[in-house]
TORKOL-4160 file (C-alpha; in steps of 0.2 Angstrom, whole numbers, padded with zeros to 4 digits, m for minus):
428
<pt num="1" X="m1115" Y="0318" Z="0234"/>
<pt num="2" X="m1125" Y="0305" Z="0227"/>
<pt num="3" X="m1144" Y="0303" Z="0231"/>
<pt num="4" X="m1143" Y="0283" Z="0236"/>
<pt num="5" X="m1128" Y="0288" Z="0248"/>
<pt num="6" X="m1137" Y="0304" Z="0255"/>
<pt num="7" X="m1152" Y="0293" Z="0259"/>
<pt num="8" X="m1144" Y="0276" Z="0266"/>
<pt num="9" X="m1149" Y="0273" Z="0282"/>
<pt num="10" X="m1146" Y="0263" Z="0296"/>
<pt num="11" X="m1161" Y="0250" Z="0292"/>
<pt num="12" X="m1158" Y="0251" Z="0276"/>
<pt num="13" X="m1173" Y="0264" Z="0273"/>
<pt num="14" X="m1167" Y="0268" Z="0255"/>
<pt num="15" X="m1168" Y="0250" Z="0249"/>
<pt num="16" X="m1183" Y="0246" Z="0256"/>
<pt num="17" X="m1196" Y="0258" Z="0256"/>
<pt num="18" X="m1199" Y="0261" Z="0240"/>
<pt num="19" X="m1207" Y="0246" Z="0239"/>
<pt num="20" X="m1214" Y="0244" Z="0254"/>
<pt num="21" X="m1221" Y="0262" Z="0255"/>
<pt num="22" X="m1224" Y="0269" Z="0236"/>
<pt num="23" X="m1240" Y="0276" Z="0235"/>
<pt num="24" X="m1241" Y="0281" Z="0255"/>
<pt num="25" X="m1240" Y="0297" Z="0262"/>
<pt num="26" X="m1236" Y="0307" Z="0277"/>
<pt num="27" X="m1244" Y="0321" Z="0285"/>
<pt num="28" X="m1229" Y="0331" Z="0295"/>
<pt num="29" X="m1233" Y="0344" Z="0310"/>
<pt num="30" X="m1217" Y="0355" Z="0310"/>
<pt num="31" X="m1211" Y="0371" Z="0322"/>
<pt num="32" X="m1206" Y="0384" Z="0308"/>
<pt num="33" X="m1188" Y="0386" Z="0313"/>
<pt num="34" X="m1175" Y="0386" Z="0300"/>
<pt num="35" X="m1170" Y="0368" Z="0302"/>
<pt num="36" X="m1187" Y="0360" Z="0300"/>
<pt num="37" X="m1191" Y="0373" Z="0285"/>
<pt num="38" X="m1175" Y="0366" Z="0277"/>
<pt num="39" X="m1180" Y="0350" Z="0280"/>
<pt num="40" X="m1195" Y="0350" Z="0268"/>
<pt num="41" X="m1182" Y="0354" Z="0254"/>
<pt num="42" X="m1169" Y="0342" Z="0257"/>
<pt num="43" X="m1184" Y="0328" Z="0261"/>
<pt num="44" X="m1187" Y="0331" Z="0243"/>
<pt num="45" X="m1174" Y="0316" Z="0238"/>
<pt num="46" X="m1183" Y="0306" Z="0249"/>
<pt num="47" X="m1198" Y="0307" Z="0243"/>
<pt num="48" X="m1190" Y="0304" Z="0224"/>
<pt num="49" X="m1182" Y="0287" Z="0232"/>
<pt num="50" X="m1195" Y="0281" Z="0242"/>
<pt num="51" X="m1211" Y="0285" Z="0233"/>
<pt num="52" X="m1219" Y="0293" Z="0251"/>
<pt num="53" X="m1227" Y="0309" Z="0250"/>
<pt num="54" X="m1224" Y="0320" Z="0263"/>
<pt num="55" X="m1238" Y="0333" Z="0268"/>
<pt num="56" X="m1230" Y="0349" Z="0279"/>
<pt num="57" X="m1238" Y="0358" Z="0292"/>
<pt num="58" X="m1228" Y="0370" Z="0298"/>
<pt num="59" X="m1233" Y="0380" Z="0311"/>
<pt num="60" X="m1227" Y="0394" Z="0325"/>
<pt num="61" X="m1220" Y="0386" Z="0341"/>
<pt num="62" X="m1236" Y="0391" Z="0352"/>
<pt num="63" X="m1247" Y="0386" Z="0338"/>
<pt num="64" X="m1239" Y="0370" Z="0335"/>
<pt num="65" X="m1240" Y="0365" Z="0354"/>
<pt num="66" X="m1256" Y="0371" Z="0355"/>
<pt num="67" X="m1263" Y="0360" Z="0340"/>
<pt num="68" X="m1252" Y="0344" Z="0343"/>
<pt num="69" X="m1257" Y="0343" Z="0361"/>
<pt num="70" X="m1276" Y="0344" Z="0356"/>
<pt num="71" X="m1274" Y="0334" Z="0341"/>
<pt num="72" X="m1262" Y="0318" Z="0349"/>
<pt num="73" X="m1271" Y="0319" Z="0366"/>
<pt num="74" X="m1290" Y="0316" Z="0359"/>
<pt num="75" X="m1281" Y="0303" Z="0348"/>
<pt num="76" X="m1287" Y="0314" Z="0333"/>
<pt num="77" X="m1277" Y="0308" Z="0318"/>
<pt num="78" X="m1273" Y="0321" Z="0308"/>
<pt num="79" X="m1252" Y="0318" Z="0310"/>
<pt num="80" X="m1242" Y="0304" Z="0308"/>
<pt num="81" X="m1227" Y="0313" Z="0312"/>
<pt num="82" X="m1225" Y="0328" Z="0327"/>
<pt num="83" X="m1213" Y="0340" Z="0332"/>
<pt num="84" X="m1212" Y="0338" Z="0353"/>
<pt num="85" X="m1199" Y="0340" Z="0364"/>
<pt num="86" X="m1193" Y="0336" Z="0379"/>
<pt num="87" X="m1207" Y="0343" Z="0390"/>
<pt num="88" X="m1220" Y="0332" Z="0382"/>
<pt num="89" X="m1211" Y="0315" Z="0376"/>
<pt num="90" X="m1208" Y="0307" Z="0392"/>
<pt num="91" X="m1223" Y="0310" Z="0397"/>
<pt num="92" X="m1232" Y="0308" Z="0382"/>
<pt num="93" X="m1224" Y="0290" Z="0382"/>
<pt num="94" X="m1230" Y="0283" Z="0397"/>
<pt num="95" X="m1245" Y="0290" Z="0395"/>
<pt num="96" X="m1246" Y="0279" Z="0379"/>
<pt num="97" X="m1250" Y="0295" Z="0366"/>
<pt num="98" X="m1234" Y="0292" Z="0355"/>
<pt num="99" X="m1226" Y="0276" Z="0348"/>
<pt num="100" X="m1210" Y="0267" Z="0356"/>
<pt num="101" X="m1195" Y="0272" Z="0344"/>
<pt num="102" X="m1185" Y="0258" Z="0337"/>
<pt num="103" X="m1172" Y="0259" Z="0324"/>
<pt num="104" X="m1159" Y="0246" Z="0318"/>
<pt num="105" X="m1141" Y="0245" Z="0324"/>
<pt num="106" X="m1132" Y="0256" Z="0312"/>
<pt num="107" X="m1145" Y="0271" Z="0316"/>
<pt num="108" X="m1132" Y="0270" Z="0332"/>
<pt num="109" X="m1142" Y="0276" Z="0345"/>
<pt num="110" X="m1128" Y="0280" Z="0355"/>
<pt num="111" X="m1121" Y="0292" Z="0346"/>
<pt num="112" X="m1134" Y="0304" Z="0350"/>
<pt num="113" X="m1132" Y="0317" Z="0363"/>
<pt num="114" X="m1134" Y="0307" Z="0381"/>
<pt num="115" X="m1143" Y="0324" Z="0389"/>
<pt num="116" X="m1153" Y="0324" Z="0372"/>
<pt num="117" X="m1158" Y="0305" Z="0374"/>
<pt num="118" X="m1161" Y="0307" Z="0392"/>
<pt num="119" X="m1172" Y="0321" Z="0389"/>
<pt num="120" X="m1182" Y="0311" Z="0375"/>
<pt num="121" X="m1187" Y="0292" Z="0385"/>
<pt num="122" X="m1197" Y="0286" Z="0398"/>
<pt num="123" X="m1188" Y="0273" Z="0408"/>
<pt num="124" X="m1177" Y="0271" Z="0393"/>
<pt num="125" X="m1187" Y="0269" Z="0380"/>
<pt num="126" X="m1185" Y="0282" Z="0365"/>
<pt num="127" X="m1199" Y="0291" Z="0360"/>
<pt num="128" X="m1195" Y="0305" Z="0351"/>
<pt num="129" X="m1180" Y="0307" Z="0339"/>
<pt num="130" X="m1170" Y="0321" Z="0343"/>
<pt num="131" X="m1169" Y="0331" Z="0325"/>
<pt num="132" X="m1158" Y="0346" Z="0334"/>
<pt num="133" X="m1154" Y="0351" Z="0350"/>
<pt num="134" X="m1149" Y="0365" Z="0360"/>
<pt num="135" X="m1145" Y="0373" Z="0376"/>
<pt num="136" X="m1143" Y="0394" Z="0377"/>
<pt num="137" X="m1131" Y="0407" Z="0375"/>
<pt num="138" X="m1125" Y="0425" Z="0373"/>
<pt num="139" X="m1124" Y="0430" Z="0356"/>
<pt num="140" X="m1117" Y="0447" Z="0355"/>
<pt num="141" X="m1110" Y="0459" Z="0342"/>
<pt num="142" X="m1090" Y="0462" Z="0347"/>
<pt num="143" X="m1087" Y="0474" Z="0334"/>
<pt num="144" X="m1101" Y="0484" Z="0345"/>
<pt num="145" X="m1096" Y="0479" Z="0363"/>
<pt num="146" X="m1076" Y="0482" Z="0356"/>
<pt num="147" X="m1082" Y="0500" Z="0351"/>
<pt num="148" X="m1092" Y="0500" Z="0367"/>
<pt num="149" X="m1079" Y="0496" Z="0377"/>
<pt num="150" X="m1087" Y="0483" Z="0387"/>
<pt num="151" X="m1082" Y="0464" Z="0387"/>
<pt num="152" X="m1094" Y="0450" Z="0390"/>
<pt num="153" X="m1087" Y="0435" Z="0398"/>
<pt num="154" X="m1095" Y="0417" Z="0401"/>
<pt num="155" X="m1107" Y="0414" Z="0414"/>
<pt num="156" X="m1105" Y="0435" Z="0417"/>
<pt num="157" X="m1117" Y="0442" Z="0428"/>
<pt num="158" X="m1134" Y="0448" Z="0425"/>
<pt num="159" X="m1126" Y="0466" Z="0431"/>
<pt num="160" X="m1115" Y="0467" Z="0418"/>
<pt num="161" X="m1126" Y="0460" Z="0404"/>
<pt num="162" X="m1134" Y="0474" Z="0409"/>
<pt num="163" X="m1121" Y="0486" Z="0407"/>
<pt num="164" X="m1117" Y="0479" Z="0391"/>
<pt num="165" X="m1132" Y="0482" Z="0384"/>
<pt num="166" X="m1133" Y="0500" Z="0390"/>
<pt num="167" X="m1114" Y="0504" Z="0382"/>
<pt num="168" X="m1122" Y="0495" Z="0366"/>
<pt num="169" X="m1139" Y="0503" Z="0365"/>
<pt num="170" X="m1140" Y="0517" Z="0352"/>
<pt num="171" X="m1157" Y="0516" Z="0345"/>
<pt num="172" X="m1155" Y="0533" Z="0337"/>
<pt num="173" X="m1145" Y="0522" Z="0324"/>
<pt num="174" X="m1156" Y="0508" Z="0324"/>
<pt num="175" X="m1147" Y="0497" Z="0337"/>
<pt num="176" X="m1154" Y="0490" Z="0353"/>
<pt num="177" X="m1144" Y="0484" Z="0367"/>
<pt num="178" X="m1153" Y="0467" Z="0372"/>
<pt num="179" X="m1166" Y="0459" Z="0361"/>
<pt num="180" X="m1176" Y="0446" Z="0370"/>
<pt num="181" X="m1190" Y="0434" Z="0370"/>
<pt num="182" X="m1207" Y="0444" Z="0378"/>
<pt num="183" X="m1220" Y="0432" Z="0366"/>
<pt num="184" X="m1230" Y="0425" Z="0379"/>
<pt num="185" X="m1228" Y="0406" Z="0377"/>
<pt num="186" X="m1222" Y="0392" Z="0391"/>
<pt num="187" X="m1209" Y="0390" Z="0379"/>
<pt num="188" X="m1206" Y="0408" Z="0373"/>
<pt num="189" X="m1206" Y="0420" Z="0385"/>
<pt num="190" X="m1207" Y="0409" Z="0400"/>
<pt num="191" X="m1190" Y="0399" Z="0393"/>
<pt num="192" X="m1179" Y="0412" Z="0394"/>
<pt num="193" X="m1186" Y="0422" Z="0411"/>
<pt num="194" X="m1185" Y="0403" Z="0419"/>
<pt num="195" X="m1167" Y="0403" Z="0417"/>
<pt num="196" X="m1166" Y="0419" Z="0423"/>
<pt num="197" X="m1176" Y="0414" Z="0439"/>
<pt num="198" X="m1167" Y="0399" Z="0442"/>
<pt num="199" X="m1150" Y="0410" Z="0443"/>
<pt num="200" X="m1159" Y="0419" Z="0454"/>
<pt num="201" X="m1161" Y="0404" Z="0467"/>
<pt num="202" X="m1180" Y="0405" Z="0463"/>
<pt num="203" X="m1189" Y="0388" Z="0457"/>
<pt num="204" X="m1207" Y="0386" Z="0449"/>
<pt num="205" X="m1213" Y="0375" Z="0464"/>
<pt num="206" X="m1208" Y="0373" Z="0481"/>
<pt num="207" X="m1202" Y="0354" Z="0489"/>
<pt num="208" X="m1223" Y="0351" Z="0490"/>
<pt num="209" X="m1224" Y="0355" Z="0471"/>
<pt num="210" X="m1233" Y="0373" Z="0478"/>
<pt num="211" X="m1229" Y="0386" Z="0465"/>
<pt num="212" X="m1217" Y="0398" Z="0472"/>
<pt num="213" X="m1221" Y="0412" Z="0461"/>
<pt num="214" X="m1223" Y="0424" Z="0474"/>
<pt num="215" X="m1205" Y="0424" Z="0481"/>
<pt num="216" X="m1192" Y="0437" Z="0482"/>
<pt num="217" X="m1182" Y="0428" Z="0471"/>
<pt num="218" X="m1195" Y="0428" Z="0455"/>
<pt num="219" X="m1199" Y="0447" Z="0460"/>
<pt num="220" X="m1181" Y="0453" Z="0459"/>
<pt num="221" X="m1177" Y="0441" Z="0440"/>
<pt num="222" X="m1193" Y="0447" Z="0433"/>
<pt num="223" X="m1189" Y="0465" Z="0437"/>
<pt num="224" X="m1172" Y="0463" Z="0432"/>
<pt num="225" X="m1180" Y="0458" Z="0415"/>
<pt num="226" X="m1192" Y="0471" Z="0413"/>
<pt num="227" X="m1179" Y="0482" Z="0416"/>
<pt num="228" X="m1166" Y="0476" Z="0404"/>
<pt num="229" X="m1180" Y="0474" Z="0388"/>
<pt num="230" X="m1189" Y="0490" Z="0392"/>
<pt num="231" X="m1171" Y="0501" Z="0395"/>
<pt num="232" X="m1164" Y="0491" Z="0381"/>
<pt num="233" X="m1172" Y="0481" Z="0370"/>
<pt num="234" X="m1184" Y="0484" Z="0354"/>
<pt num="235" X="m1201" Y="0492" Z="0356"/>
<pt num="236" X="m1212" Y="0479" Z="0357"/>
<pt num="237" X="m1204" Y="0467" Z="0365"/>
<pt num="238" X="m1219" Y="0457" Z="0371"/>
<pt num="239" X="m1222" Y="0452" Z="0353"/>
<pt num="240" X="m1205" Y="0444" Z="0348"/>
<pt num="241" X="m1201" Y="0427" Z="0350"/>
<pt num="242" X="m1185" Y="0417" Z="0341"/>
<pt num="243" X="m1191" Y="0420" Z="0321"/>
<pt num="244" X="m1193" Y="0439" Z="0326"/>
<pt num="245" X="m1176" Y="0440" Z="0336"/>
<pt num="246" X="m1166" Y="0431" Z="0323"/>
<pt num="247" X="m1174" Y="0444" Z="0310"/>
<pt num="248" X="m1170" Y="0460" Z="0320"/>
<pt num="249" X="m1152" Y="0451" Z="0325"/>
<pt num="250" X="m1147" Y="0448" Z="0305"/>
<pt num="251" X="m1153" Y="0465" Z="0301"/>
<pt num="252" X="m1139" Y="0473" Z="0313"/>
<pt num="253" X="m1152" Y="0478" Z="0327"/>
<pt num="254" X="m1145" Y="0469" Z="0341"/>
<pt num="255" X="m1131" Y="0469" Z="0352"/>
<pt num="256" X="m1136" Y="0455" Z="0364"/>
<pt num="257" X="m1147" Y="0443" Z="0362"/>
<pt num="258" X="m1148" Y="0427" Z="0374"/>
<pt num="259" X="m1157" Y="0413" Z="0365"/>
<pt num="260" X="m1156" Y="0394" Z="0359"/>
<pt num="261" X="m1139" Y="0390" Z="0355"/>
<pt num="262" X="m1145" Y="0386" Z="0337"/>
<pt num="263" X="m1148" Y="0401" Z="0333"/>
<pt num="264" X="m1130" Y="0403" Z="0329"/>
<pt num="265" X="m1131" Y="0391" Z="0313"/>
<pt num="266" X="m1144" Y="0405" Z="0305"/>
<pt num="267" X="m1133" Y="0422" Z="0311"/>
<pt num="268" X="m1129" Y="0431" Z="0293"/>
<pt num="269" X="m1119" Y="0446" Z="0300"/>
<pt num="270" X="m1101" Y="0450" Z="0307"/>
<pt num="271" X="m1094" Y="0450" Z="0322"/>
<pt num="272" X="m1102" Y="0439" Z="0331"/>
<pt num="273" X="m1094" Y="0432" Z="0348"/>
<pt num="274" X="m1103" Y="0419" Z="0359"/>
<pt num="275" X="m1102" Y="0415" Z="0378"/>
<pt num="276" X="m1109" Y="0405" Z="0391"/>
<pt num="277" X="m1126" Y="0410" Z="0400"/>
<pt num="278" X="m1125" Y="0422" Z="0413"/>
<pt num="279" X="m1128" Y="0420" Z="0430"/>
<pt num="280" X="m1133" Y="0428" Z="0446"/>
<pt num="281" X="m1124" Y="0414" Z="0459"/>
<pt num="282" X="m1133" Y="0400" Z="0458"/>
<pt num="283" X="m1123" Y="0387" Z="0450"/>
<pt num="284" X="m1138" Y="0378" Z="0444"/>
<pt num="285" X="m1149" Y="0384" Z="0429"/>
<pt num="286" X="m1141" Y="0396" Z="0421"/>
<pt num="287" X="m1143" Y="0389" Z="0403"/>
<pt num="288" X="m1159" Y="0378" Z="0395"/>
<pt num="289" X="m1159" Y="0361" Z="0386"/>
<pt num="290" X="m1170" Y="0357" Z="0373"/>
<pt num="291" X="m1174" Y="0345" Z="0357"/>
<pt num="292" X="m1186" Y="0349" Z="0343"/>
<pt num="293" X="m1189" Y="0329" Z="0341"/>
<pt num="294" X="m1200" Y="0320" Z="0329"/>
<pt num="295" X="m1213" Y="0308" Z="0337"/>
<pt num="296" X="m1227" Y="0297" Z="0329"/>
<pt num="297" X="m1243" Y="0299" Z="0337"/>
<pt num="298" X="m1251" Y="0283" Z="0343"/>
<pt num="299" X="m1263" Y="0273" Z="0331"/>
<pt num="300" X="m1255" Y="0281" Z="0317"/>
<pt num="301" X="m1261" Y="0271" Z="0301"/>
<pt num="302" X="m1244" Y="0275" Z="0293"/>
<pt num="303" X="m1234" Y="0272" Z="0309"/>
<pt num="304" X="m1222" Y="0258" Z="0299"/>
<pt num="305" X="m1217" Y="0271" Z="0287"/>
<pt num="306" X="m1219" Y="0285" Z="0299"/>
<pt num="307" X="m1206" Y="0280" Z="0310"/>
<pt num="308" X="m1194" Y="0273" Z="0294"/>
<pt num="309" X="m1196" Y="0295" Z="0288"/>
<pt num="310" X="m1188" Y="0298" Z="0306"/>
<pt num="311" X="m1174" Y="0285" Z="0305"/>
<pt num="312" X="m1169" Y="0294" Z="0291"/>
<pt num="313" X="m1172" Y="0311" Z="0296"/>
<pt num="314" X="m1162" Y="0310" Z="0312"/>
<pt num="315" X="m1149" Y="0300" Z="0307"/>
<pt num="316" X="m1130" Y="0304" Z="0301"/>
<pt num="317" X="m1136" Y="0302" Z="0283"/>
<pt num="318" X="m1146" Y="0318" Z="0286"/>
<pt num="319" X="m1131" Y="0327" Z="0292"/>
<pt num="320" X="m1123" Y="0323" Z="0276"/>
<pt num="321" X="m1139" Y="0327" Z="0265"/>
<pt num="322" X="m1139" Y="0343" Z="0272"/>
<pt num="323" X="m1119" Y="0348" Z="0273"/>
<pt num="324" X="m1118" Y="0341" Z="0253"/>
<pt num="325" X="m1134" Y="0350" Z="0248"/>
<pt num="326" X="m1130" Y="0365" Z="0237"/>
<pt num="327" X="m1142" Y="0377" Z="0244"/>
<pt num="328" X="m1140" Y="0373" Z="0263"/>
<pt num="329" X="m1120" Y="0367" Z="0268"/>
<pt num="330" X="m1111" Y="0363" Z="0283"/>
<pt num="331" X="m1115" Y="0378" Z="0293"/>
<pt num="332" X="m1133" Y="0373" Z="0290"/>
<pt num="333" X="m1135" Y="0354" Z="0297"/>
<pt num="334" X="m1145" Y="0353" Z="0310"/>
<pt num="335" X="m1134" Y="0352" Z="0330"/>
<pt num="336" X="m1134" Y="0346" Z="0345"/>
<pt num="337" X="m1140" Y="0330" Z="0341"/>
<pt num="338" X="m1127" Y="0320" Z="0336"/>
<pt num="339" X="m1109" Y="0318" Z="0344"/>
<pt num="340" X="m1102" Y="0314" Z="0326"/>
<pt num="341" X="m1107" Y="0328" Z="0321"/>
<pt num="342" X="m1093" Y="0338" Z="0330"/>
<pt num="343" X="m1081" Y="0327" Z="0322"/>
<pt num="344" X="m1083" Y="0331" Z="0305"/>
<pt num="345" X="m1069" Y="0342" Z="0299"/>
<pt num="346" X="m1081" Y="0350" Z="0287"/>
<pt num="347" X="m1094" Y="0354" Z="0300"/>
<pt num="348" X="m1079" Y="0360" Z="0312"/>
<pt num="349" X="m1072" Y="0371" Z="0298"/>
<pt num="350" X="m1092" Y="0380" Z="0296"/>
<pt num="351" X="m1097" Y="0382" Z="0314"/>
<pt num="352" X="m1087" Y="0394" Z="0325"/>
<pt num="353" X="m1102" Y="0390" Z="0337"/>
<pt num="354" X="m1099" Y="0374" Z="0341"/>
<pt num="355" X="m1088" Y="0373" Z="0356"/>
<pt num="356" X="m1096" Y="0385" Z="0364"/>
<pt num="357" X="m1114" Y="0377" Z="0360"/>
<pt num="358" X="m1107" Y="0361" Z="0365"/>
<pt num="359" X="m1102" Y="0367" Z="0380"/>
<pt num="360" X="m1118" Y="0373" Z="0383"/>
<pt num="361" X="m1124" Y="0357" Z="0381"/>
<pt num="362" X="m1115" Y="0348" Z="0392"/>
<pt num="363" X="m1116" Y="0360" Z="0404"/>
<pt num="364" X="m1136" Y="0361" Z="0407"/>
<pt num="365" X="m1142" Y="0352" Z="0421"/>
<pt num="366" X="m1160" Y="0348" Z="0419"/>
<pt num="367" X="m1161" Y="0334" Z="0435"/>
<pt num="368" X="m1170" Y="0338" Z="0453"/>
<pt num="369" X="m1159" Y="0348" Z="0464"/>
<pt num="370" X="m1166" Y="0355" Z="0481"/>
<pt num="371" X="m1169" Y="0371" Z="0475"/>
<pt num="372" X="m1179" Y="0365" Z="0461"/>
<pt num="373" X="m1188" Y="0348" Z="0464"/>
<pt num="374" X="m1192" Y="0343" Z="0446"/>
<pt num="375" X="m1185" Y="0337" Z="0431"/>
<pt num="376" X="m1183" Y="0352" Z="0419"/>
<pt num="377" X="m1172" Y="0369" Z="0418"/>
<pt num="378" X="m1184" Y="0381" Z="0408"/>
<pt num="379" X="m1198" Y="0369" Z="0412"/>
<pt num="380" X="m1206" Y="0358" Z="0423"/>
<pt num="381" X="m1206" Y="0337" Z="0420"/>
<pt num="382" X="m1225" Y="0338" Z="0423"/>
<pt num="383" X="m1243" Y="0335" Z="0415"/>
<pt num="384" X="m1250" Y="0353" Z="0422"/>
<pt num="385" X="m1235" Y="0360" Z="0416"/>
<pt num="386" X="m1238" Y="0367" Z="0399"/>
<pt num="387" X="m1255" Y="0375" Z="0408"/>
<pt num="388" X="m1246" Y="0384" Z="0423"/>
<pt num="389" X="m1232" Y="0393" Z="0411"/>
<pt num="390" X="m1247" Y="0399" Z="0398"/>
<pt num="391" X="m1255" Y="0407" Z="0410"/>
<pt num="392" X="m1239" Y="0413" Z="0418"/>
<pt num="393" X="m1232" Y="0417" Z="0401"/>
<pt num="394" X="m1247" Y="0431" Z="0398"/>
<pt num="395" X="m1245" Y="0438" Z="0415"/>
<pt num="396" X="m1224" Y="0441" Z="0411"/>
<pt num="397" X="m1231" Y="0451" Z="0395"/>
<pt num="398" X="m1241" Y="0461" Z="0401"/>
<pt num="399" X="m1228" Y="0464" Z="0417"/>
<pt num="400" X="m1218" Y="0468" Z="0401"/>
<pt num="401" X="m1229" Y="0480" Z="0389"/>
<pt num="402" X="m1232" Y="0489" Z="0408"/>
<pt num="403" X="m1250" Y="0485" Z="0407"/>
<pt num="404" X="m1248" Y="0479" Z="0425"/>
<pt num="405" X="m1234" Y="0480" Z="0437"/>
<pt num="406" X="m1222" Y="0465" Z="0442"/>
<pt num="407" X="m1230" Y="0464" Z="0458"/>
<pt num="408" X="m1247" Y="0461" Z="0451"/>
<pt num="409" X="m1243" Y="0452" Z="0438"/>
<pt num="410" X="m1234" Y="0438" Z="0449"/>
<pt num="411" X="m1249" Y="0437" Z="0462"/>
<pt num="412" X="m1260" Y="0434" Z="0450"/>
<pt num="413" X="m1247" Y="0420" Z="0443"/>
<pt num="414" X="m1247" Y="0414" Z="0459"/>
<pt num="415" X="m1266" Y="0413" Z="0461"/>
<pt num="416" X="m1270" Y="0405" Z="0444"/>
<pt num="417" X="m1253" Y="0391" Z="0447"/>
<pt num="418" X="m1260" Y="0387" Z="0464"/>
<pt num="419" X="m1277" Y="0382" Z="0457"/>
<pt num="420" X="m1271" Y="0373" Z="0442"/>
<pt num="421" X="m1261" Y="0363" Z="0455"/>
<pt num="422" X="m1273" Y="0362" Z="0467"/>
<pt num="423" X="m1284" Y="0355" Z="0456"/>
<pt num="424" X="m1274" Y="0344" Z="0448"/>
<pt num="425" X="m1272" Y="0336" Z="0466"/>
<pt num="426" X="m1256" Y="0339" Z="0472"/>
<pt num="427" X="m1262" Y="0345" Z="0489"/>
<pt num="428" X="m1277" Y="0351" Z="0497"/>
C-alpha cells in the first residue's frame, strides 16, 4: 500500500501537516500492550510524511496510571498525548484536564463503537479517541479441554470453569489449568475479580455509595478466586498481570485464561476456542468494557498537532496501515474500535475472534442498575475510584499469596474504602 494512502485522513492530516507541523514534536505516554508497541513502528510513516517527531513513553498499565494521573492532574506538562481510558476520560473532561476532541467529517465519528464512544464523553462531547477496545472472555486451549474431556460453554458457570481447570491442570508437564490476573492494580487484579463479584450479585458500593466490601457476596467470589488461582493457576499468581498471562499462555502453559478480549489478536499457539464470560446468575456484569484511548492533556503547547497525530491514529487509515504493513497484518489491527472494521473481508478472514469479541462487546453493560448504582462493570464512574481499588487491589494479593486470609483482607478493604469515601464526603 502506498504511504500517501496509508496516511489519508479524514481532515486531511497527510496534506497538511507537513507544513503546518515540520519541525514540531510529540511526547507520547503509552500502556505497553502490543497494540500500542506496534504503533510506534507503523507511526514511523507518519513521522516521514508529516515532519512531527514522536517521542514514546511506554510504560506498564499501573505505572502509566500512576504517572499520567500525577503528571495531567498538577497540569505538569510532560505529555502531549496520553493513553486513559474509560474510568478517567469522563471525568477528566469535565473536570477540564484533557482537551474536547474534534475531528472532520470523514474521520466518521460514528463509526466508532457506540459503548466505546459512550464510554469516552462527557455529556457528549469526545474526549478521548478510542485506539482499541475490548470486553472479556474465555480463552481456552480445546485440544486440552477435548483430551480432558470437559467442554466450556458461553456464559458457563464459575463451577464448571472450575472443573475445567482441574481436568486441564497438569503442572507436572508444564500446564496450568487457569492463568489469571493477581497483579495488584484497580485495573489489574481488581478488573477481573470485579466481574467476578458482580456475577456474584455483589457491587463495590451500596445505593448510599457505602462500600459494600464486606458482604457475603464479595466473600464467596474472592474465595472462589483464591481457590481456582491457588488450586490451578501458576505459582506466583499475584505477580502476573496481561503481558505476563499472554507470555505463559503463548508458551503452551495455560488451559484457561479469562482476560481482555484483545488478547486474542496476540494468541500464537493452536487450538484456541473462545467463549463468553462466565457467570454465577446474575445477568449483569459478567464481562468488562474497556478502551485504551488517546487523550491530549490540557494546556498542551502542541495540542493543534496533538490532536491531528490522534485523528490519524484512531481513524480507518490506521486499520489499513496496519492490516497492509508487512511486519504486522490483518490479525494485528487494533479491535473493538471501529464497526468497519468487522466489515473488512481481509480482517474477517484473520480473526477467528471476532464474533465472539464482538459479542462481548455488545453484550457488556456498564450503566447503573440497582445492584450496582454506578456507571462502570470492573470499575466505578467516580473520582475516588482509582484510590479505593488500589488499596483494595493490595489487599486481594495478599488474600492471594495467603499472607492474610479472605476474611481479613476484605475487612481491612472495607475499612480503608469507607474512609476514602467518608472523606471524600459522601456521607458522615
Amino acid at each position: 500500500m502506498k504511504l500517501r494512502n496509508a496516511l489519508c485522513t479524514a481532515s486531511a492530516v497527510a496534506m497538511v501537516a507537513g507544513a503546518a507541523y515540520a519541525q514540531e514534536s510529540l511526547t507520547i505516554a503509552i500502556v505497553n500492550n502490543g497494540h500500542m508497541i506496534n504503533m510506534q513502528t507503523v507511526a514511523e510513516a507518519y513521522t516521514a510524511e508529516t515532519g512531527v517527531e514522536l517521542n514514546w513513553v511506554s510504560l506498564e498499565e499501573g505505572v502509566l496510571r500512576e504517572q499520567v494521573t500525577s503528571d495531567t492532574a498538577t497540569g505538569g506538562g510532560q505529555y502531549d498525548i496520553i493513553n486513559i481510558g474509560m474510568q478517567e476520560a469522563p471525568i477528566w473532561g469535565q473536570a477540564g484536564w484533557i482537551e474536547p476532541l474534534n475531528f472532520g467529517a470523514d474521520y466518521d465519528v460514528d463509526d466508532i463503537l457506540p459503548a466505546m464512544r459512550a464510554g469516552l464523553s462527557y455529556e457528549g462531547q469526545l474526549y478521548a479517541a478510542p485506539f482499541y477496545g475490548e470486553s472479556s472472555m474465555v480463552m481456552y486451549r480445546k485440544d486440552l479441554a477435548d483430551a480432558a474431556g470437559v467442554t466450556i460453554k458461553d456464559n458457563d458457570s464459575w463451577a464448571r470453569i472450575m472443573q475445567a481447570a482441574s481436568a486441564m491442570h497438569d503442572p507436572d508437564n508444564g500446564v496450568y489449568g487457569a492463568c489469571l490476573r493477581g497483579k495488584p492494580g484497580w485495573g489489574d487484579n481488581m478488573a477481573f475479580l470485579t466481574t467476578v463479584v458482580n456475577s456474584f450479585g455483589g457491587a463495590w458500593f451500596d445505593a448510599d455509595m457505602r462500600p459494600a466490601l464486606d458482604t457475603a457476596m464479595w466473600n464467596e467470589a474472592v474465595n472462589f478466586y483464591v481457590d481456582l488461582l491457588g488450586n490451578y493457576g501458576p505459582p506466583g499468581s499475584e505477580g502476573n498481570s496481561f503481558n505476563e498471562i499472554l507470555a505463559l499462555y503463548n508458551e503452551g502453559k495455560c488451559g484457561l485464561w479469562i482476560d481482555a478480549t484483545i488478547a486474542a489478536s496476540f494468541l500464537t499457539v493452536d487450538g484456541v476456542a473462545y467463549a463468553q464470560s462466565p457467570n454465577a446468575g446474575n445477568p449483569v456484569g459478567a464481562n468488562w468494557l474497556w478502551a485504551w484511548a488517546m487523550a491530549v492533556p490540557a494546556g498542551s503547547p502542541n495540542t493543534e498537532a496533538a490532536v491531528a497525530f490522534i485523528e490519524w491514529a484512531t481513524s480507518k487509515d490506521y486499520v489499513q496501515a496496519v492490516g497492509n504493513h508487512p511486519d504486522f497484518g490483518w490479525g494485528a489491527v487494533p479491535t473493538g474500535q471501529r464497526a468497519s472494521t468487522y466489515e473488512l473481508p481481509e480482517f474477517q478472514a484473520a480473526a477467528g475472534f471476532a464474533a465472539a469479541e464482538m459479542a462481548a462487546i455488545e453484550s457488556a453493560a456498564p450503566a447503573a442498575t440497582d445492584i450496582k448504582p454506578y456507571v462502570g462493570v470492573q470499575f466505578a464512574a467516580i473520582p475516588e475510584f482509582p484510590e479505593v481499588g488500589s488499596v483494595v487491589a493490595q489487599e486481594m494479593a495478599a488474600a492471594l499469596s495467603g499472607a492474610k486470609s479472605v476474611e481479613e483482607a476484605l475487612a481491612a478493604s472495607q475499612a480503608a474504602a469507607d474512609a476514602i469515601m467518608r472523606e471524600a464526603g459522601y456521607y458522615d
